[in-house]
C-alpha positions as CSV (number, residue, x, y, z in Angstrom):
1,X,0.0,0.0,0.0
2,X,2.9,2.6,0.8
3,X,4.1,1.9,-2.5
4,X,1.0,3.1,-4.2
5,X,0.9,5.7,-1.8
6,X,4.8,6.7,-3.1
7,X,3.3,6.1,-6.6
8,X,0.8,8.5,-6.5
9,X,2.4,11.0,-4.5
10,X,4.7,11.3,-7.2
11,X,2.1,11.8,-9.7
12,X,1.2,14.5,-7.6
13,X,4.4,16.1,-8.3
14,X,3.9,16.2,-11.8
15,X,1.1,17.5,-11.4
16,X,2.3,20.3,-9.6
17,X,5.1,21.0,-11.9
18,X,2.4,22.0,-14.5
19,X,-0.1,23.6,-12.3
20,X,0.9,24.5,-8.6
21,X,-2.4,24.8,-8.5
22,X,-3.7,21.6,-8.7
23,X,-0.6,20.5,-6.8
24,X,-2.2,22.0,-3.7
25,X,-5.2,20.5,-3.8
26,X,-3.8,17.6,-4.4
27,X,-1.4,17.7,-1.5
28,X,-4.2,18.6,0.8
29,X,-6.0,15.3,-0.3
30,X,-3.1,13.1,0.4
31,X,-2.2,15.1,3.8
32,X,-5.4,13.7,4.8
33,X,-4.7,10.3,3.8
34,X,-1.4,9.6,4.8
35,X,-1.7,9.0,8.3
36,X,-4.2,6.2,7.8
37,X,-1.8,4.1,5.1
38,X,0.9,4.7,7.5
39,X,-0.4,3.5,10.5
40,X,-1.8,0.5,7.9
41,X,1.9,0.1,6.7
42,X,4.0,-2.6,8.3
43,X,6.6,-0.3,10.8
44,X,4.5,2.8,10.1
45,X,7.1,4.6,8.2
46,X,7.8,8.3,8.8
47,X,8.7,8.7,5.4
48,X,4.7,8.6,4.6
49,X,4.3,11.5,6.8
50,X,7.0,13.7,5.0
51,X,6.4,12.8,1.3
52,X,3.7,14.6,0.4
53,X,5.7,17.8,1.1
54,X,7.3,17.2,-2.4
55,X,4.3,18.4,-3.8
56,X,4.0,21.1,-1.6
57,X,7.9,22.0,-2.2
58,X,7.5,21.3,-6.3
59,X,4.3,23.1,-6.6
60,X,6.2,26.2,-4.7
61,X,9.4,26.2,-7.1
62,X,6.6,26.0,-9.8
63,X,5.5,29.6,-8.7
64,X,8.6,30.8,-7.9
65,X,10.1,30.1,-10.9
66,X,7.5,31.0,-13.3
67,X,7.1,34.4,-12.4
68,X,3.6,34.4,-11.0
69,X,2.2,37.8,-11.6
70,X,1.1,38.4,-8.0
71,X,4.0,36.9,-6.4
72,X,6.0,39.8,-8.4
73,X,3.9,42.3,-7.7
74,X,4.2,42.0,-3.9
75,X,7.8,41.8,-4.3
76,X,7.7,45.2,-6.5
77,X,5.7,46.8,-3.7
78,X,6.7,45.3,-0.3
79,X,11.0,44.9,-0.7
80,X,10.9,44.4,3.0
81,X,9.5,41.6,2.4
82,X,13.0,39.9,1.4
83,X,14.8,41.8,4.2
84,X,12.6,39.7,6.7
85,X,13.4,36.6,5.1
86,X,17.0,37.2,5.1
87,X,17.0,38.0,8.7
88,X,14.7,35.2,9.3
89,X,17.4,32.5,7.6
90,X,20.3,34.2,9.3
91,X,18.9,33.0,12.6
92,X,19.3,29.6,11.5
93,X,22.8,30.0,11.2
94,X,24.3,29.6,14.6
95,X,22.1,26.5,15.5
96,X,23.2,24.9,12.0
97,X,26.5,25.6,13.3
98,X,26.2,24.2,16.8
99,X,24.4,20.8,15.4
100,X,27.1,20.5,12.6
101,X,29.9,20.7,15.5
102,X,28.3,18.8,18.6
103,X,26.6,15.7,16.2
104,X,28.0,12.8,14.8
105,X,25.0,12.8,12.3
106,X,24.8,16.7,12.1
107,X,24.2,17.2,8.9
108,X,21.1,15.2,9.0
109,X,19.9,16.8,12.0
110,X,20.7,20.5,10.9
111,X,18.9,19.8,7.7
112,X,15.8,18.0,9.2
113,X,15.2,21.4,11.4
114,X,16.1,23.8,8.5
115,X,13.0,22.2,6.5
116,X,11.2,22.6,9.5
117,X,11.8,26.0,10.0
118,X,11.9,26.9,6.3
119,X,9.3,25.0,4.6
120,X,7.1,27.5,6.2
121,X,8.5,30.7,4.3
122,X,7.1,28.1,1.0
123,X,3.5,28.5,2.3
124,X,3.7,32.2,2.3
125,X,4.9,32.9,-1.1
126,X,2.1,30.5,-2.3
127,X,-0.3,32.2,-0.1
128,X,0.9,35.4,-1.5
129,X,0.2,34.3,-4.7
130,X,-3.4,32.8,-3.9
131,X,-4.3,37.0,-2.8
132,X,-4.8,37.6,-6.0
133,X,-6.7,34.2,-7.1
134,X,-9.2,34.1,-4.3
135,X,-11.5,32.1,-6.4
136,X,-8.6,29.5,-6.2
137,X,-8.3,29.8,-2.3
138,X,-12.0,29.7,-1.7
139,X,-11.5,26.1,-3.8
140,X,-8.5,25.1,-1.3
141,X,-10.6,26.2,1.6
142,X,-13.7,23.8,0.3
143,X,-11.4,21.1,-0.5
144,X,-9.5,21.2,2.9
145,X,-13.0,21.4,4.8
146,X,-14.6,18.4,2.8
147,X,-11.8,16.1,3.2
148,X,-11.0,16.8,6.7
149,X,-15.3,16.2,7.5
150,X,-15.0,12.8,6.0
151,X,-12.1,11.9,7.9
152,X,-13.4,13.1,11.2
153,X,-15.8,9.9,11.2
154,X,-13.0,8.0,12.6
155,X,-12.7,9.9,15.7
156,X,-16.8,9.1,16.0
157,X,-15.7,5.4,15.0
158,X,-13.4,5.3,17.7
159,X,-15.0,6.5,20.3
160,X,-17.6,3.9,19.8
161,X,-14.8,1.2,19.6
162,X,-15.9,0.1,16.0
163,X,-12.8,-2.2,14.6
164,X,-12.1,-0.3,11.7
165,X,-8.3,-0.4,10.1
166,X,-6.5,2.7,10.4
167,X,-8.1,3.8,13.8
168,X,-6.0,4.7,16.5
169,X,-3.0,6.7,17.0
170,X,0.7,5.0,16.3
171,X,2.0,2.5,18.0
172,X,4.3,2.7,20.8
173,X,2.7,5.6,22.8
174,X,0.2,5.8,25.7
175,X,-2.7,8.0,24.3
176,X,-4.4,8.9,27.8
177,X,-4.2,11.8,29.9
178,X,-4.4,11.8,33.8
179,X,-6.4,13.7,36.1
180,X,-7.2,13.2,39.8
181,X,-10.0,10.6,39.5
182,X,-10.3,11.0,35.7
183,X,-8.4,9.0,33.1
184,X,-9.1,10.5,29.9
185,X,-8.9,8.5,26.6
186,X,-7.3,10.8,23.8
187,X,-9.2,9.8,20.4
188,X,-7.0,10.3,17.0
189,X,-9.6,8.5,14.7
190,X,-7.4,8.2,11.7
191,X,-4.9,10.3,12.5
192,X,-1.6,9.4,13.3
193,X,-2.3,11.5,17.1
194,X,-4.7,13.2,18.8
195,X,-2.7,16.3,18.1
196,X,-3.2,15.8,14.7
197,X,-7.0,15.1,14.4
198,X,-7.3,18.2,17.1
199,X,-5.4,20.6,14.5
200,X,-7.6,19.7,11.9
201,X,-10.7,20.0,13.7
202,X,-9.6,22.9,15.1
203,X,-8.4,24.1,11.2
204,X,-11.9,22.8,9.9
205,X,-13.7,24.6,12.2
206,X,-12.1,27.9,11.1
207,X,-12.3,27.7,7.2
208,X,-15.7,26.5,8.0
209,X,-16.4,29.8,9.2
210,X,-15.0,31.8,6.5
211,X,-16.7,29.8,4.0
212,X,-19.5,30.8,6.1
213,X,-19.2,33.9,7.2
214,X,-17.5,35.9,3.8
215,X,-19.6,37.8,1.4
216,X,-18.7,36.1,-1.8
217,X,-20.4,38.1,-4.7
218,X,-23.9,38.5,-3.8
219,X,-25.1,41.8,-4.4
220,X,-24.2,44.3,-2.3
221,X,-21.8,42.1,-0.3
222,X,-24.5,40.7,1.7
223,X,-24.0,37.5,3.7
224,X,-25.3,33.7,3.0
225,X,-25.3,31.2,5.4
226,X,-24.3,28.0,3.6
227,X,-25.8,24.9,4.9
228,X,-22.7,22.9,4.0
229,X,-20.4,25.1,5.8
230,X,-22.3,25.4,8.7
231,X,-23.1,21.6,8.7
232,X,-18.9,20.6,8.6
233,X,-18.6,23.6,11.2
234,X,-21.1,22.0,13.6
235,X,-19.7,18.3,12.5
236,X,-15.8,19.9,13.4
237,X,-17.0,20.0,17.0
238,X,-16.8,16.1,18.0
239,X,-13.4,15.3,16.9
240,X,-12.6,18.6,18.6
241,X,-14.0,16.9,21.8
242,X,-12.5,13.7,21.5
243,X,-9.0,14.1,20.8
244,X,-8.5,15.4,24.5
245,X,-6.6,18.6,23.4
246,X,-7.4,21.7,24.9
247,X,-5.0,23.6,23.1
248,X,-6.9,23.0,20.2
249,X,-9.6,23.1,22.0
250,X,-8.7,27.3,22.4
251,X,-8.0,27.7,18.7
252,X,-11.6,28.7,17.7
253,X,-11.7,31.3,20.5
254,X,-8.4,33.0,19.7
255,X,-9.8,33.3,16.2
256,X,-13.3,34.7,16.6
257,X,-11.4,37.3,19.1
258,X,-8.7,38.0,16.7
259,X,-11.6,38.3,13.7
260,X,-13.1,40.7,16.0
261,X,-10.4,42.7,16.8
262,X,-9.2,43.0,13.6
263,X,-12.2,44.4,12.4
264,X,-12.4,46.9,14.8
265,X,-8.8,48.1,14.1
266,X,-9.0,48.2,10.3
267,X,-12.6,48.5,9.3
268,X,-13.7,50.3,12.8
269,X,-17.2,49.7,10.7
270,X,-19.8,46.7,10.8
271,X,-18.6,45.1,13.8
272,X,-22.1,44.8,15.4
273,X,-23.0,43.0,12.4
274,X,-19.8,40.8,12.8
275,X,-20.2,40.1,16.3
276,X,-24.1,39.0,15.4
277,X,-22.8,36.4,12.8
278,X,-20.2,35.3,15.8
279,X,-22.9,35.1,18.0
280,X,-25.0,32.9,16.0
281,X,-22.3,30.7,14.9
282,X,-21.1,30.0,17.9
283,X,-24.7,29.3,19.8
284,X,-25.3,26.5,16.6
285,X,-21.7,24.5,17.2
286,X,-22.4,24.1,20.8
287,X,-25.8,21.8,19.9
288,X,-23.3,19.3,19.5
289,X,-21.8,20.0,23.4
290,X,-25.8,20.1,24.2
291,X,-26.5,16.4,22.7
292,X,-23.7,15.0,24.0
293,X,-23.5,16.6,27.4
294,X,-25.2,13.7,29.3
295,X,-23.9,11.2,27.1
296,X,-21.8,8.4,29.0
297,X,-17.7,8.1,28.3
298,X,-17.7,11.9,28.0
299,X,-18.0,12.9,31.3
300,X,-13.7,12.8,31.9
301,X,-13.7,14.8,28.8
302,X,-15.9,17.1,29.9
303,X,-14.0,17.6,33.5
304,X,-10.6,17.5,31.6
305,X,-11.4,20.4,29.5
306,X,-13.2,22.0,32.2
307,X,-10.1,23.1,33.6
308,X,-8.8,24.8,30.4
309,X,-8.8,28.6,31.4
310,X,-7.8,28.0,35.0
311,X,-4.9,25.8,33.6
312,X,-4.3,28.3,31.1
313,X,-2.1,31.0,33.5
314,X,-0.1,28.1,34.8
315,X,0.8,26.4,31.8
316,X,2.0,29.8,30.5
317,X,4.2,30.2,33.1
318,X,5.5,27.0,34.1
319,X,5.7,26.2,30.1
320,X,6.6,29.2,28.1
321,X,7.9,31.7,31.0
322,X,9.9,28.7,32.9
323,X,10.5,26.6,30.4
324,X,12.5,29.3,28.7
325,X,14.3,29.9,31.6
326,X,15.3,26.1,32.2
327,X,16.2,26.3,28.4
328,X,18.4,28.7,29.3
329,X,19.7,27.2,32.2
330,X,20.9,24.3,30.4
331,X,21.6,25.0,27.1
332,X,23.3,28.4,27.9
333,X,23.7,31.7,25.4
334,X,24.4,29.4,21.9
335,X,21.6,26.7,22.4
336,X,21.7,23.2,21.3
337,X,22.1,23.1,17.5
338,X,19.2,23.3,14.9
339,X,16.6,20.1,15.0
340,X,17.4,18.4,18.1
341,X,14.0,19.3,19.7
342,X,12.1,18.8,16.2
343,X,10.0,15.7,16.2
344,X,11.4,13.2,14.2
345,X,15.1,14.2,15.4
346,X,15.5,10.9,17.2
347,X,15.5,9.1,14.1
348,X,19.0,10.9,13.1
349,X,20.7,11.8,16.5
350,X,19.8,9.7,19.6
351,X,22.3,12.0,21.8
352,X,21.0,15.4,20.7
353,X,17.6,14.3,22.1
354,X,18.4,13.5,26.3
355,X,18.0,16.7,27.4
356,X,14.9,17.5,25.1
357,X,12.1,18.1,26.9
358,X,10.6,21.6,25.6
359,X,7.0,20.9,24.5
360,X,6.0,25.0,23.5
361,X,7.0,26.2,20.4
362,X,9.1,29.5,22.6
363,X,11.3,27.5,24.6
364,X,12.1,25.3,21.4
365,X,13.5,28.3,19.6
366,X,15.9,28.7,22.5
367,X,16.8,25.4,22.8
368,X,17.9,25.1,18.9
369,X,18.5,28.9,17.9
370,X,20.4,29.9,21.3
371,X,19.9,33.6,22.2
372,X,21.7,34.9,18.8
373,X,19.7,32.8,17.0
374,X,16.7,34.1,18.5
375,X,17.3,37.8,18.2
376,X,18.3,37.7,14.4
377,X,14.8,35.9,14.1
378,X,13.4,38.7,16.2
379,X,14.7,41.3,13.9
380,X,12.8,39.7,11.2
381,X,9.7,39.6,12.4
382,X,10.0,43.1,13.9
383,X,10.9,44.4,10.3
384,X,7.3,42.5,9.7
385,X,5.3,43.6,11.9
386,X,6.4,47.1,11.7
387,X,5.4,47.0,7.9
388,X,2.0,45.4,8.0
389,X,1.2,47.8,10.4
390,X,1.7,50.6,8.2
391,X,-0.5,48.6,5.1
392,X,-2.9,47.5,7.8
393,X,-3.3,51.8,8.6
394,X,-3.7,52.4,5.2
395,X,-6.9,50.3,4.1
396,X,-10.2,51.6,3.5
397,X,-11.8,48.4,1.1
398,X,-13.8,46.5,3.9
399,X,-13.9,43.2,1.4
400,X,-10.1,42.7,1.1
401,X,-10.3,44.0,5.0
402,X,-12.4,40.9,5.8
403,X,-10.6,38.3,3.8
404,X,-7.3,40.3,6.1
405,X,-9.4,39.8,9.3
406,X,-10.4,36.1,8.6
407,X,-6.4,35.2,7.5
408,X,-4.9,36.8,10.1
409,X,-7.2,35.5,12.8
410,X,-6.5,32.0,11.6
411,X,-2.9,32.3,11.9
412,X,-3.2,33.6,15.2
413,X,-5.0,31.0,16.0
414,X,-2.3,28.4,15.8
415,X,0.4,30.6,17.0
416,X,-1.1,30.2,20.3
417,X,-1.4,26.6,19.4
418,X,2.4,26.8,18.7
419,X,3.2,28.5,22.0
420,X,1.6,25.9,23.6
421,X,2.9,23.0,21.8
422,X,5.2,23.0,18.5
423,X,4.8,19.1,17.7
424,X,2.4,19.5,15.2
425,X,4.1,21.3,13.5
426,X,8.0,20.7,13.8
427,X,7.2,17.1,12.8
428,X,4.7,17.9,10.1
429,X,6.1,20.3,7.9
430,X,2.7,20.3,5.5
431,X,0.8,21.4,8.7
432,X,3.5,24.7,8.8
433,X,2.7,24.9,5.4
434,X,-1.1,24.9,5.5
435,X,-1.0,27.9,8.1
436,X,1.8,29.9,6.7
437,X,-0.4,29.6,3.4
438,X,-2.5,31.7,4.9
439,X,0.1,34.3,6.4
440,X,0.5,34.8,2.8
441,X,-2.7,35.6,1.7
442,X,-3.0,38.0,4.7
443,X,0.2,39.9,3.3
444,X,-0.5,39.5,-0.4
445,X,-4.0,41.4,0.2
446,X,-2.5,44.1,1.8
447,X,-0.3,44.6,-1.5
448,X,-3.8,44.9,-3.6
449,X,-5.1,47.6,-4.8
450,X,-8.8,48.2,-4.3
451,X,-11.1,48.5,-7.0
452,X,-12.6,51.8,-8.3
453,X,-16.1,49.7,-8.5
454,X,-17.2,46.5,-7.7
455,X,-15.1,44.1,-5.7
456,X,-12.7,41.2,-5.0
457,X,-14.7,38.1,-3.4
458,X,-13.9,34.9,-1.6
């Protein structure tokens, strides 16, 4: 089966060589599909989980290389934009350095963490290029949602103990969490982990909502609710549930605020409106938490997420705040080398991975980066912000201003995932790659410019 799998990933390839296109949707068929033929696949190779990336990779040299018009008009207005990167790849440096010095397979673990840091900047110039085909994106989006919806019948299958192949998460781990008096069962359906099927409920959830929630080209920009899209929105909520991650389980939240928010700043119009559609969305996805409220084998899930905000504070500090501290403490000013805390890294370098314990995505730059590391990063992202704050000031076309606030409020959204927990994306690279995707498309919109009439729709 992993040979078929190989077979037609490579197809895919091909594919995206003529049409990057197509490549993506492709890629965000078989990202779906993956984790069930590896966990099917005799010794569940990792290679399944990275292979489909070569789509994602080919389909991004595709666009760089043939001169997409948008991607060279963003480059024409926004130079910055290379600046950042530069500054962004220099911080990789010194960690490269340290791993190629300290390992005996260095080079293998330097270059695992340089995809996983890199692969990223791949999904933004694709995104960028996607701003100015948002018919395109609003095909990815559907795609990504439909998929995603027919996958989460696993987690529903697993719950109810149903012997299907492909359930379960991989071998070789305990999927349980502990509480006082509470064992809960983490559900992956068939994902390879519950972190997994969490970020892509969480994910579905969220394009749900914009498929929902834009104005696409009705007349006069008005609003539709879409049975479909508010059918896989509602649907997004039990694998959510069941996976037994409250990190994702905070994803939706830190979007609608930072939808909200974003609104406010840039638009400072419509925002009752906005908050009504909120409202309403969020009072239908919790019939699903209604049904199954009394339902029995949910009550430890129930208590377990329960204590998500008052856990919230602690974990912060104990994670983020002290975990960057003990980082610190014991990996001193240059760090550890690049890739010894990326997942996967214990496949190349056994002794790199002792001492790794950092599970949020803050203390994992420390441990790899080091402190110079970190502030040449810093200094990229500060040349970024400082930028898109100035583009951000200057829009006045509320459309493009609520595809902005939808993209951005997505990525925020799994940068606080991040802070809590990098896994799911240091080890999945195509995960990085579907988020940063939309980074892109939140800077590429900033470089259109609006319409004298009519409008740009998702």
């Amino acid at each position: 089966m992993d040979l078929i799998f190989y077979i037609i990933v490579a197809i895919g390839a091909l594919v995206a060589i003529a049409d990057w296109r197509s490549g993506l949707v492709i890629a965000i068929v078989l990202d779906c599909l993956r984790d069930p033929i590896r966990k099917m696949t005799e010794g569940e190779p990792t290679t399944l989980t990275y292979c489909v990336c070569v789509i994602w990779g080919v389909a991004a040299v595709n666009l760089i290389f043939a001169g997409d018009r948008g991607l060279r008009t963003i480059r024409n207005r926004f130079p910055w934009i290379e600046r950042s990167v530069m500054w962004y790849v220099m911080g990789l440096v010194p960690g490269a350095i340290i791993a190629l010095a300290l390992y005996q397979n260095g080079v293998l673990l330097a270059a695992l963490g340089f995809v996983s840091y890199a692969a990223p900047l791949l999904g933004i110039a694709l995104g960028a290029a996607l701003a100015y085909d948002l018919k395109q994106l609003k095909r990815i989006l559907q795609v990504y949602v439909v998929v995603n919806s027919v996958a989460f019948v696993g987690s529903l299958a697993e719950w109810l103990q149903w012997d299907w192949p492909g359930l379960g998460g991989l071998h070789g781990f305990e999927w349980i969490r502990h509480m006082p008096g509470v064992v809960v069962p983490l559900i992956s359906g068939f994902f390879r982990s519950p972190d997994i099927a969490g970020f892509h409920a969480a994910n579905t959830m969220m394009a749900s909502a914009i498929l929902l929630m834009n104005r696409g080209d009705k007349p006069g920009f008005r609003r539709s609710i879409h049975p479909v899209w508010l059918s896989t929105a509602v649907w997004s909520v039990v694998p959510l549930m069941l996976c037994g991650r409250r990190k994702m389980l905070i994803m939706p939240v830190v979007f609608l605020i930072s939808y909200l928010l974003y609104l406010q700043v840039a638009a400072k119009k419509n925002v009752s409106q906005a908050v009504g559609y909120v409202v309403l969305l969020v009072a239908i996805s919790a019939v699903p938490l209604s049904i199954y409220r009394d339902q029995e084998g949910l009550e430890d899930h129930q208590a377990y997420y329960a204590t998500t905000i008052s856990d919230l504070a602690p974990r912060l500090k104990d994670n983020v705040g002290g975990g960057v501290i003990d980082t610190l403490k014991q990996s001193g000013f240059i760090g550890s080398g690049l890739g010894v805390a990326t997942q996967g890294a214990q496949h190349f370098a056994t002794e790199a991975r002792r001492d790794v314990w950092q599970e949020d995505g803050i203390s994992r730059l420390f441990k790899e980066l080091g402190i110079p590391g970190v502030l040449l990063m810093s200094v990229a992202f500060l040349i970024l912000f400082r930028n898109c704050r100035e583009q951000i000031r200057r829009q006045r076309f509320l459309p493009l201003i609520e595809i902005q606030a939808f993209t951005f409020a997505l990525v925020m959204a799994n940068l606080a995932s991040f802070v809590a927990s990098h896994q799911h994306f240091s080890g999945d690279p195509a995960n990085a790659l579907w988020v940063l995707l939309f980074g892109g498309v939140f800077v590429g919109t900033l470089a259109i410019q609006p319409p004298l009439n009519g409008g740009r729709d998702l």
